[in-house]
Backbone atoms as SQL, in Angstrom:
CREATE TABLE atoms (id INTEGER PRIMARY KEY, chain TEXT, resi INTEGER, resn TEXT, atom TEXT, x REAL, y REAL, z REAL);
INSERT INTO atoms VALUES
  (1, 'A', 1, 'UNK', 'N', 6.458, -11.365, 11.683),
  (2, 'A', 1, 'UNK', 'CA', 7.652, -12.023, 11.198),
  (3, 'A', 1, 'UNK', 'C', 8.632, -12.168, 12.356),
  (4, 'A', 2, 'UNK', 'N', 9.274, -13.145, 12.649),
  (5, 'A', 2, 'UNK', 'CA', 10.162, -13.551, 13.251),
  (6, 'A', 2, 'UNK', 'C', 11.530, -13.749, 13.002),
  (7, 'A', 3, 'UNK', 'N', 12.590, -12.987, 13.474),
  (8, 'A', 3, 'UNK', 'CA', 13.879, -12.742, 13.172),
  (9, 'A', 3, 'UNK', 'C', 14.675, -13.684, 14.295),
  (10, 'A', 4, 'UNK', 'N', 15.322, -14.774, 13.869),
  (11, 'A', 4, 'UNK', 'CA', 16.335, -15.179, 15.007),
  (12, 'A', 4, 'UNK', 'C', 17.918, -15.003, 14.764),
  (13, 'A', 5, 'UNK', 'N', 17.950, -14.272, 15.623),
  (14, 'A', 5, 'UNK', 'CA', 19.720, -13.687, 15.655),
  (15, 'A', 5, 'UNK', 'C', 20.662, -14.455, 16.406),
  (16, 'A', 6, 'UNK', 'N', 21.399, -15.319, 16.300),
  (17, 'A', 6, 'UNK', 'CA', 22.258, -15.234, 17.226),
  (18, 'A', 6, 'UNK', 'C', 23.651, -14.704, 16.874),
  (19, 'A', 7, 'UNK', 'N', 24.844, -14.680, 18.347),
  (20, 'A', 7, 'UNK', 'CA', 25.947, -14.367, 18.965),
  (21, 'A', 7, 'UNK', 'C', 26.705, -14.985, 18.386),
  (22, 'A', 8, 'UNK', 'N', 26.549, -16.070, 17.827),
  (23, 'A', 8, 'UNK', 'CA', 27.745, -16.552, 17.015),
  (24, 'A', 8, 'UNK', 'C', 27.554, -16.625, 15.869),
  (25, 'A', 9, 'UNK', 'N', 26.698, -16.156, 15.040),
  (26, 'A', 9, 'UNK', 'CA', 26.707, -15.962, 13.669),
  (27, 'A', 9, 'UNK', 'C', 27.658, -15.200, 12.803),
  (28, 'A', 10, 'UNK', 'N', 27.510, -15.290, 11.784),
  (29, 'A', 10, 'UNK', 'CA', 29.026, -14.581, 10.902),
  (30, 'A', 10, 'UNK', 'C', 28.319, -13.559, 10.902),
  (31, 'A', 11, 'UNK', 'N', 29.671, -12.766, 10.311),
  (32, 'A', 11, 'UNK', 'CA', 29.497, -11.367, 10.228),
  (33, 'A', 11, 'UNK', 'C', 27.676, -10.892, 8.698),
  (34, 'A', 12, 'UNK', 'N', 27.766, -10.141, 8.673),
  (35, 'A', 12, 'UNK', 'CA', 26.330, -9.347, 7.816),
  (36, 'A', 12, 'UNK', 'C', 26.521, -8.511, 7.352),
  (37, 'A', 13, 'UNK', 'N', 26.258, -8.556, 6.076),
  (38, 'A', 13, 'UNK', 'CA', 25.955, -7.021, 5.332),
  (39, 'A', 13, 'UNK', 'C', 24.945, -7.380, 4.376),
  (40, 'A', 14, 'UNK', 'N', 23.976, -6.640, 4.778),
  (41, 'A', 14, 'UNK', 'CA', 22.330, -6.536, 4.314),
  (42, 'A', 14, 'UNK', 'C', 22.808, -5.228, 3.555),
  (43, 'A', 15, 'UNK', 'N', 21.898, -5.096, 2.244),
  (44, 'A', 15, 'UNK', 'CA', 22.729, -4.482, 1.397),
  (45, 'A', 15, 'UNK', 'C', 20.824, -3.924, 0.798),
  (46, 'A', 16, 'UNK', 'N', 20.395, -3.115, 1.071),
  (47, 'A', 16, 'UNK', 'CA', 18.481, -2.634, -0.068),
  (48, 'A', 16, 'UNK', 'C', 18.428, -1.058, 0.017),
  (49, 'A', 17, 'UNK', 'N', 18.439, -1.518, -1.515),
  (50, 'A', 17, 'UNK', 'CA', 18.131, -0.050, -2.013),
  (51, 'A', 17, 'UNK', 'C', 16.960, 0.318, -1.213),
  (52, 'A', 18, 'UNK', 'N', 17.122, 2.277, -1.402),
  (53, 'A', 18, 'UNK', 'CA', 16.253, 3.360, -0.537),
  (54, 'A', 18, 'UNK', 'C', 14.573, 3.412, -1.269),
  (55, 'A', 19, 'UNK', 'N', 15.296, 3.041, -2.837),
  (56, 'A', 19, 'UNK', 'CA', 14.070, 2.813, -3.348),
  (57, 'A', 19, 'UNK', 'C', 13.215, 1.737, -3.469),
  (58, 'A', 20, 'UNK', 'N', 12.937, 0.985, -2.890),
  (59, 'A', 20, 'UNK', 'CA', 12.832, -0.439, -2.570),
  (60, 'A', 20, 'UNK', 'C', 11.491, -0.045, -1.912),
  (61, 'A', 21, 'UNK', 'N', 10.400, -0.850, -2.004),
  (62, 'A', 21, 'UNK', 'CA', 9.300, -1.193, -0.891),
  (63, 'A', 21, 'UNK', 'C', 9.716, -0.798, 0.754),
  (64, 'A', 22, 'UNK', 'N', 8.966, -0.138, 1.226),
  (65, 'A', 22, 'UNK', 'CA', 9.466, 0.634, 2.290),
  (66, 'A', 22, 'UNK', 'C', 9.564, -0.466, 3.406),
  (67, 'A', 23, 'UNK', 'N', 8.538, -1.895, 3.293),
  (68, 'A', 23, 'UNK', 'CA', 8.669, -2.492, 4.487),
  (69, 'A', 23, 'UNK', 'C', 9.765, -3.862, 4.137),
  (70, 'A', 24, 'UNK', 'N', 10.045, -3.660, 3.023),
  (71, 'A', 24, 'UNK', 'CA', 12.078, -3.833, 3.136),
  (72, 'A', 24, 'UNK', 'C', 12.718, -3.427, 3.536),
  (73, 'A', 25, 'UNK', 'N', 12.806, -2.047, 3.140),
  (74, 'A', 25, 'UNK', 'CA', 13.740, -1.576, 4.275),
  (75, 'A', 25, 'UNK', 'C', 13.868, -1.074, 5.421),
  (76, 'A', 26, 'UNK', 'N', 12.532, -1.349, 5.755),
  (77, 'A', 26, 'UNK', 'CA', 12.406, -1.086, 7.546),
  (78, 'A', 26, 'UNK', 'C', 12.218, -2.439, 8.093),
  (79, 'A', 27, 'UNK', 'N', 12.398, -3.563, 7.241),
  (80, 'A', 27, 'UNK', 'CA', 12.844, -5.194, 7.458),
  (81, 'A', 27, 'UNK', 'C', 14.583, -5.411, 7.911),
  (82, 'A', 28, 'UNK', 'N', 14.623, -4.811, 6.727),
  (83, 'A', 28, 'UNK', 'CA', 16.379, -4.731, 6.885),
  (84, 'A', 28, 'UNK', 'C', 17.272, -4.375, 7.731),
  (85, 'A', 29, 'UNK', 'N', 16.595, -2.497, 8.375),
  (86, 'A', 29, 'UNK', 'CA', 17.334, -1.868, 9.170),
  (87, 'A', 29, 'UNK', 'C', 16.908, -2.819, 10.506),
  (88, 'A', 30, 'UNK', 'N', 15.646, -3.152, 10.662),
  (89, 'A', 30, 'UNK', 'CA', 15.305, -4.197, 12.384),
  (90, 'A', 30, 'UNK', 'C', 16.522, -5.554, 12.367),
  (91, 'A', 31, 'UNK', 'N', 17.024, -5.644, 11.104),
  (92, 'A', 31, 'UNK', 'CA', 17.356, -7.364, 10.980),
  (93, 'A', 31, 'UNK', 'C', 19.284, -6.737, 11.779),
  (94, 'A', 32, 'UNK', 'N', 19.766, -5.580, 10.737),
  (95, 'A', 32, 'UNK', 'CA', 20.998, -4.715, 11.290),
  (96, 'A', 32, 'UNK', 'C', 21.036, -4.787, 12.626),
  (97, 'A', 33, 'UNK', 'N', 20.045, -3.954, 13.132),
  (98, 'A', 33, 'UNK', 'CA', 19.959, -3.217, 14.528),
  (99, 'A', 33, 'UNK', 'C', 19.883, -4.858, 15.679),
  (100, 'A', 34, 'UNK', 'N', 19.333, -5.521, 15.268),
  (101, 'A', 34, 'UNK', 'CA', 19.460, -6.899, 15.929),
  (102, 'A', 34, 'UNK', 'C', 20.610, -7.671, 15.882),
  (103, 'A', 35, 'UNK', 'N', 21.203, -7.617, 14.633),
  (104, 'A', 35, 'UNK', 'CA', 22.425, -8.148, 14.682),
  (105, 'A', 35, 'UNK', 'C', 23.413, -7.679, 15.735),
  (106, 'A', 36, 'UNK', 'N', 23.529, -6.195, 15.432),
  (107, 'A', 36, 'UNK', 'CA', 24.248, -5.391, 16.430),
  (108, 'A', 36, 'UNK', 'C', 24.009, -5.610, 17.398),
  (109, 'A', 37, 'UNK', 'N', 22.981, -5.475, 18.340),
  (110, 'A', 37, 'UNK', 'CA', 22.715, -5.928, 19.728),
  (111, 'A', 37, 'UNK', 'C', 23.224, -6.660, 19.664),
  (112, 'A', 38, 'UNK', 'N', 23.343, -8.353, 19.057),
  (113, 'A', 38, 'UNK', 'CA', 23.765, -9.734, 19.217),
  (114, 'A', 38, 'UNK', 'C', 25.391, -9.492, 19.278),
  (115, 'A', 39, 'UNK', 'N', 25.829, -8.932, 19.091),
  (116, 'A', 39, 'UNK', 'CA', 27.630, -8.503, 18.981),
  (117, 'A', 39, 'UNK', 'C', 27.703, -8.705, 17.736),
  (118, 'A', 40, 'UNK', 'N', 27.185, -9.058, 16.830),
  (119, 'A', 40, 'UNK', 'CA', 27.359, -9.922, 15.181),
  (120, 'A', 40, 'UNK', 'C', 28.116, -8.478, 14.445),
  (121, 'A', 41, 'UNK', 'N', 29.104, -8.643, 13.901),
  (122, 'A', 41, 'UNK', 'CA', 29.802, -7.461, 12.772),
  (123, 'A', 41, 'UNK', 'C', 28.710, -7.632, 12.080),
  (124, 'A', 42, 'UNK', 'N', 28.159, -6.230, 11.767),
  (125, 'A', 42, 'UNK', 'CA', 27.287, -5.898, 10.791),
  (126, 'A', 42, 'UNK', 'C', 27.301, -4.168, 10.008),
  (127, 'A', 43, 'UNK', 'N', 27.211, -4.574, 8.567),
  (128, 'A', 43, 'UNK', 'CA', 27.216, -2.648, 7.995),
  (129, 'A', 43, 'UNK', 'C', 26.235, -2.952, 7.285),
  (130, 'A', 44, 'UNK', 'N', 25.267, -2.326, 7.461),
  (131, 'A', 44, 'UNK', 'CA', 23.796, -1.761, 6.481),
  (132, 'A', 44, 'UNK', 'C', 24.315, -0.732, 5.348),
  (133, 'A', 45, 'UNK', 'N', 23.937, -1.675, 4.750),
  (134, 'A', 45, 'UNK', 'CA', 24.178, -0.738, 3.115),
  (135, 'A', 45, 'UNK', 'C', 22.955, -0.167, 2.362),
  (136, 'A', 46, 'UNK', 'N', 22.641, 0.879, 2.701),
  (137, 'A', 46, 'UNK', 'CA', 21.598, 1.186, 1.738),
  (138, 'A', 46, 'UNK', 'C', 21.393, 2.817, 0.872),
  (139, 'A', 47, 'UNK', 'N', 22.034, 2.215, -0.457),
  (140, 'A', 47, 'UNK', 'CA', 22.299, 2.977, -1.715),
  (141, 'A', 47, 'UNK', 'C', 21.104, 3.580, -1.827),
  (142, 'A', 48, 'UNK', 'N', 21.413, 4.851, -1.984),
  (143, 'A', 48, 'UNK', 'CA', 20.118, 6.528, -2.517),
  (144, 'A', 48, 'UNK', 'C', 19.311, 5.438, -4.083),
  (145, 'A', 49, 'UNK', 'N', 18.031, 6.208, -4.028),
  (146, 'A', 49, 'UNK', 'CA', 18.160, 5.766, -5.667),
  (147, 'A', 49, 'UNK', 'C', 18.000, 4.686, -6.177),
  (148, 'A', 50, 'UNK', 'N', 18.095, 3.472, -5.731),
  (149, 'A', 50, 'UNK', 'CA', 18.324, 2.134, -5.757),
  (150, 'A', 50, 'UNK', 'C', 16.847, 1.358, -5.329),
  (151, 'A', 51, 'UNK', 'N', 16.879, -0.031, -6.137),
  (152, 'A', 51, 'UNK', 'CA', 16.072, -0.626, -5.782),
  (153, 'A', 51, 'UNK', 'C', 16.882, -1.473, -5.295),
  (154, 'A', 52, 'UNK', 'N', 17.944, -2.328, -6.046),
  (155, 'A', 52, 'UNK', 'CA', 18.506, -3.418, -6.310),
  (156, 'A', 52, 'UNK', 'C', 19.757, -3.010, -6.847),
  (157, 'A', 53, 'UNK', 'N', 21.114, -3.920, -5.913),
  (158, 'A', 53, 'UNK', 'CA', 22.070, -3.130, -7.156),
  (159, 'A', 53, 'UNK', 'C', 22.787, -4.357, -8.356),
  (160, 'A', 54, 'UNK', 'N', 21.898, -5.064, -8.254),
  (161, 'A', 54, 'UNK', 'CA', 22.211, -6.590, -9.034),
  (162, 'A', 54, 'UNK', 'C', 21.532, -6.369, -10.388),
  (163, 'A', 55, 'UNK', 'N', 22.489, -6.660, -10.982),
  (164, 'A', 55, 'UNK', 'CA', 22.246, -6.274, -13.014),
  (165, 'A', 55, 'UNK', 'C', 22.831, -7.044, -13.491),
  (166, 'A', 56, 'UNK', 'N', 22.862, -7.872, -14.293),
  (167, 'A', 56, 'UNK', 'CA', 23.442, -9.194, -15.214),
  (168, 'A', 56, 'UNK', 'C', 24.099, -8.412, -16.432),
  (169, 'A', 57, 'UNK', 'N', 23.865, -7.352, -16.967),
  (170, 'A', 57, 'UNK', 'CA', 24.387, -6.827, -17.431),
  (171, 'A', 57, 'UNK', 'C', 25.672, -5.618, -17.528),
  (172, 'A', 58, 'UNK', 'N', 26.597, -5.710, -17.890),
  (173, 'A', 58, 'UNK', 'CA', 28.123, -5.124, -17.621),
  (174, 'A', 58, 'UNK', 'C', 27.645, -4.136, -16.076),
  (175, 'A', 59, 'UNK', 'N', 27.707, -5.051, -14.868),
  (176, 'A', 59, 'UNK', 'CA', 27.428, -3.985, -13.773),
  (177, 'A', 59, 'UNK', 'C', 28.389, -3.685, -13.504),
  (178, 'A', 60, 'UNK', 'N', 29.959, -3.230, -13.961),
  (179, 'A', 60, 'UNK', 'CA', 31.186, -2.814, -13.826),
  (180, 'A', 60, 'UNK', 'C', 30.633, -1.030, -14.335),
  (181, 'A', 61, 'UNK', 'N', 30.078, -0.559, -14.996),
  (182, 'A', 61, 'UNK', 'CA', 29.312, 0.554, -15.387),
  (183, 'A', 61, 'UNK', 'C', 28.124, 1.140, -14.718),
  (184, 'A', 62, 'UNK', 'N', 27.579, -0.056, -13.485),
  (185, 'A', 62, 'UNK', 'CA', 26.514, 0.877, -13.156),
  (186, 'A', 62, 'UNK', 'C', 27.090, 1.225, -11.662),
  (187, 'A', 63, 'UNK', 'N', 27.020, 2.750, -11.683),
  (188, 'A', 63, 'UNK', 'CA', 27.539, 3.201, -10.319),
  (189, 'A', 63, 'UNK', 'C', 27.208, 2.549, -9.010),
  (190, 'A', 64, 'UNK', 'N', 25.965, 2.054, -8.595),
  (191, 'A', 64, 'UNK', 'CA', 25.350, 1.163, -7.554),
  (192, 'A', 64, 'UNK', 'C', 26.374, 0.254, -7.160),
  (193, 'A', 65, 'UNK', 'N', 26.594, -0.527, -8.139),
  (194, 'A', 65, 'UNK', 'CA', 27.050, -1.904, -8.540),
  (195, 'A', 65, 'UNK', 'C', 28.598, -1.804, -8.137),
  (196, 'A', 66, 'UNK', 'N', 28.988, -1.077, -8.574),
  (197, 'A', 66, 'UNK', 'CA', 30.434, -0.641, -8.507),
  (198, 'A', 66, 'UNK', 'C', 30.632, 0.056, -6.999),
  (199, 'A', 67, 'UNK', 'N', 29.502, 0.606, -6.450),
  (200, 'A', 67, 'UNK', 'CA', 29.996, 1.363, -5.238),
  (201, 'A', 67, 'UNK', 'C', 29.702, 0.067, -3.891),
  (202, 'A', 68, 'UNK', 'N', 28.187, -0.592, -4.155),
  (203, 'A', 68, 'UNK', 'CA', 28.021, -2.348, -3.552),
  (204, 'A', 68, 'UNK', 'C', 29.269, -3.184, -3.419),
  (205, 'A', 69, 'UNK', 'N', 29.924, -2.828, -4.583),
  (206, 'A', 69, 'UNK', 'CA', 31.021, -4.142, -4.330),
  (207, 'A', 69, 'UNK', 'C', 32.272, -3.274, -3.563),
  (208, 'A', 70, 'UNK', 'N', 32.370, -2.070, -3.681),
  (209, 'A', 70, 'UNK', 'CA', 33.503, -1.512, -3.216),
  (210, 'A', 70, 'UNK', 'C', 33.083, -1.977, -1.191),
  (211, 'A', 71, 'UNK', 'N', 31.864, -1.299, -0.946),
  (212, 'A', 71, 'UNK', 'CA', 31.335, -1.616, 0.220),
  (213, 'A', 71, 'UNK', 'C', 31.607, -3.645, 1.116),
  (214, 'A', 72, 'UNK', 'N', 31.154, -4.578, -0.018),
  (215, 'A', 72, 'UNK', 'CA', 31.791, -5.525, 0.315),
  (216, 'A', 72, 'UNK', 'C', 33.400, -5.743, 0.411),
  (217, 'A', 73, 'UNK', 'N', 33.451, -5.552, -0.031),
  (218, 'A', 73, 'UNK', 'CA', 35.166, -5.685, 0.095),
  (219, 'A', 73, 'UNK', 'C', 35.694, -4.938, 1.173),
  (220, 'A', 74, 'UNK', 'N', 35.276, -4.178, 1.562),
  (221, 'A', 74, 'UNK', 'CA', 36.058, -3.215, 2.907),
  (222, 'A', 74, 'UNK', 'C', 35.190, -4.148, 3.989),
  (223, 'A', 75, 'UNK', 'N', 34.127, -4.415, 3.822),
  (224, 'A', 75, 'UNK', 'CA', 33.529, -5.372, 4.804),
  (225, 'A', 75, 'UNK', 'C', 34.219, -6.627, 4.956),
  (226, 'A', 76, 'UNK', 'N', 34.698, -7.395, 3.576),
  (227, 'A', 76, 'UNK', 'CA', 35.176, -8.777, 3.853),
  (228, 'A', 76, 'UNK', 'C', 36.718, -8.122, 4.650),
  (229, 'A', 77, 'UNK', 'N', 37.291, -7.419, 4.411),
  (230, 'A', 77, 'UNK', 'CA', 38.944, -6.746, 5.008),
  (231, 'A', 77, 'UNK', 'C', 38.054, -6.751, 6.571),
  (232, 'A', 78, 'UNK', 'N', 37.311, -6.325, 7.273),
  (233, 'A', 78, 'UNK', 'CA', 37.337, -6.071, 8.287),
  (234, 'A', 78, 'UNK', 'C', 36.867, -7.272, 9.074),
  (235, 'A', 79, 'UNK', 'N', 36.286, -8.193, 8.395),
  (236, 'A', 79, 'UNK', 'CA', 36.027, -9.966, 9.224),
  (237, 'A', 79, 'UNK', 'C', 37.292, -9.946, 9.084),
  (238, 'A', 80, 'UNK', 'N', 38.092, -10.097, 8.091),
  (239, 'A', 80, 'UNK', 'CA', 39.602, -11.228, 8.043),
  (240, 'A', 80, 'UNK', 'C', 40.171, -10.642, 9.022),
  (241, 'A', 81, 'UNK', 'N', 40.160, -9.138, 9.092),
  (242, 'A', 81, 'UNK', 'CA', 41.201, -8.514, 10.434),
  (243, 'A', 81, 'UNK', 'C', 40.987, -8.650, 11.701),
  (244, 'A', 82, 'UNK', 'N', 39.930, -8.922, 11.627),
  (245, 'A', 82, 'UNK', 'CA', 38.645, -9.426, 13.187),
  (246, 'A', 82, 'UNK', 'C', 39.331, -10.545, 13.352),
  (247, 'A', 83, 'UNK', 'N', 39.095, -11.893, 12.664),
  (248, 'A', 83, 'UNK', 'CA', 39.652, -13.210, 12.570),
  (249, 'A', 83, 'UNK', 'C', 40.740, -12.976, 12.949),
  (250, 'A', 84, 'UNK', 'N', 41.740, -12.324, 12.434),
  (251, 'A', 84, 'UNK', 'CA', 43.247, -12.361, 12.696),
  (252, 'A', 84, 'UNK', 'C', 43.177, -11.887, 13.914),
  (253, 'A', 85, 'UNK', 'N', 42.615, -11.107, 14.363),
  (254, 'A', 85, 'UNK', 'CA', 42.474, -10.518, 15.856),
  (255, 'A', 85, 'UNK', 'C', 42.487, -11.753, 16.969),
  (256, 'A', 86, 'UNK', 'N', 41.354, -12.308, 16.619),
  (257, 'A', 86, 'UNK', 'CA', 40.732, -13.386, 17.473),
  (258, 'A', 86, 'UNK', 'C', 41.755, -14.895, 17.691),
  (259, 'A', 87, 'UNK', 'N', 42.411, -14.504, 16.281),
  (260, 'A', 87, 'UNK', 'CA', 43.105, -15.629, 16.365),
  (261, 'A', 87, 'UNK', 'C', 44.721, -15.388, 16.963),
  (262, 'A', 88, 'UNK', 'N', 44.859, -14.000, 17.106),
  (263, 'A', 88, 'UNK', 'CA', 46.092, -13.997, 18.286),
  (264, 'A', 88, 'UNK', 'C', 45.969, -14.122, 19.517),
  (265, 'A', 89, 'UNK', 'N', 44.430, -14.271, 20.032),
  (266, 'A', 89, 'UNK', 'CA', 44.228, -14.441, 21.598),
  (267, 'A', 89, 'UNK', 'C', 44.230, -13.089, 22.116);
């Protein structure tokens, strides 16, 4: 499999459960660890326990789900502050 990364890509957050098919998540952590080299903002998220933390059903109740989105959100705060960075020169 072939991964192409580049330097100017947006920021990443690869997000697979621990319980997941193992060569997911040793897909995932190579795809992270590449990003990083590339300079790309990147946080690997990967929830204990978990396959998936996507549920169509009230996922405001399932701890995964609720702790996934807490994780995005401190991620999207740290592009915008990056941006704002970049954009004072």
């Amino acid at each position: 499999m072939t991964t192409v990364v580049l330097t100017r890509g947006p920021g990443t957050l690869p997000v697979q459960g621990l319980h997941a098919v193992q060569h997911l998540v040793d897909a995932n952590r190579r795809l992270a660890d590449a990003l990083a080299r590339a300079g790309v903002v990147v946080a690997n998220v990967e929830p204990p326990r978990t396959d998936h933390a996507r549920d169509p059903v009230l996922p405001q109740l399932i701890p995964v789900v609720v702790a996934a989105l807490r994780d995005l959100e401190r991620f999207l705060a740290v592009l915008v502050a990056d941006g704002d960075r970049a954009a004072q020169g």
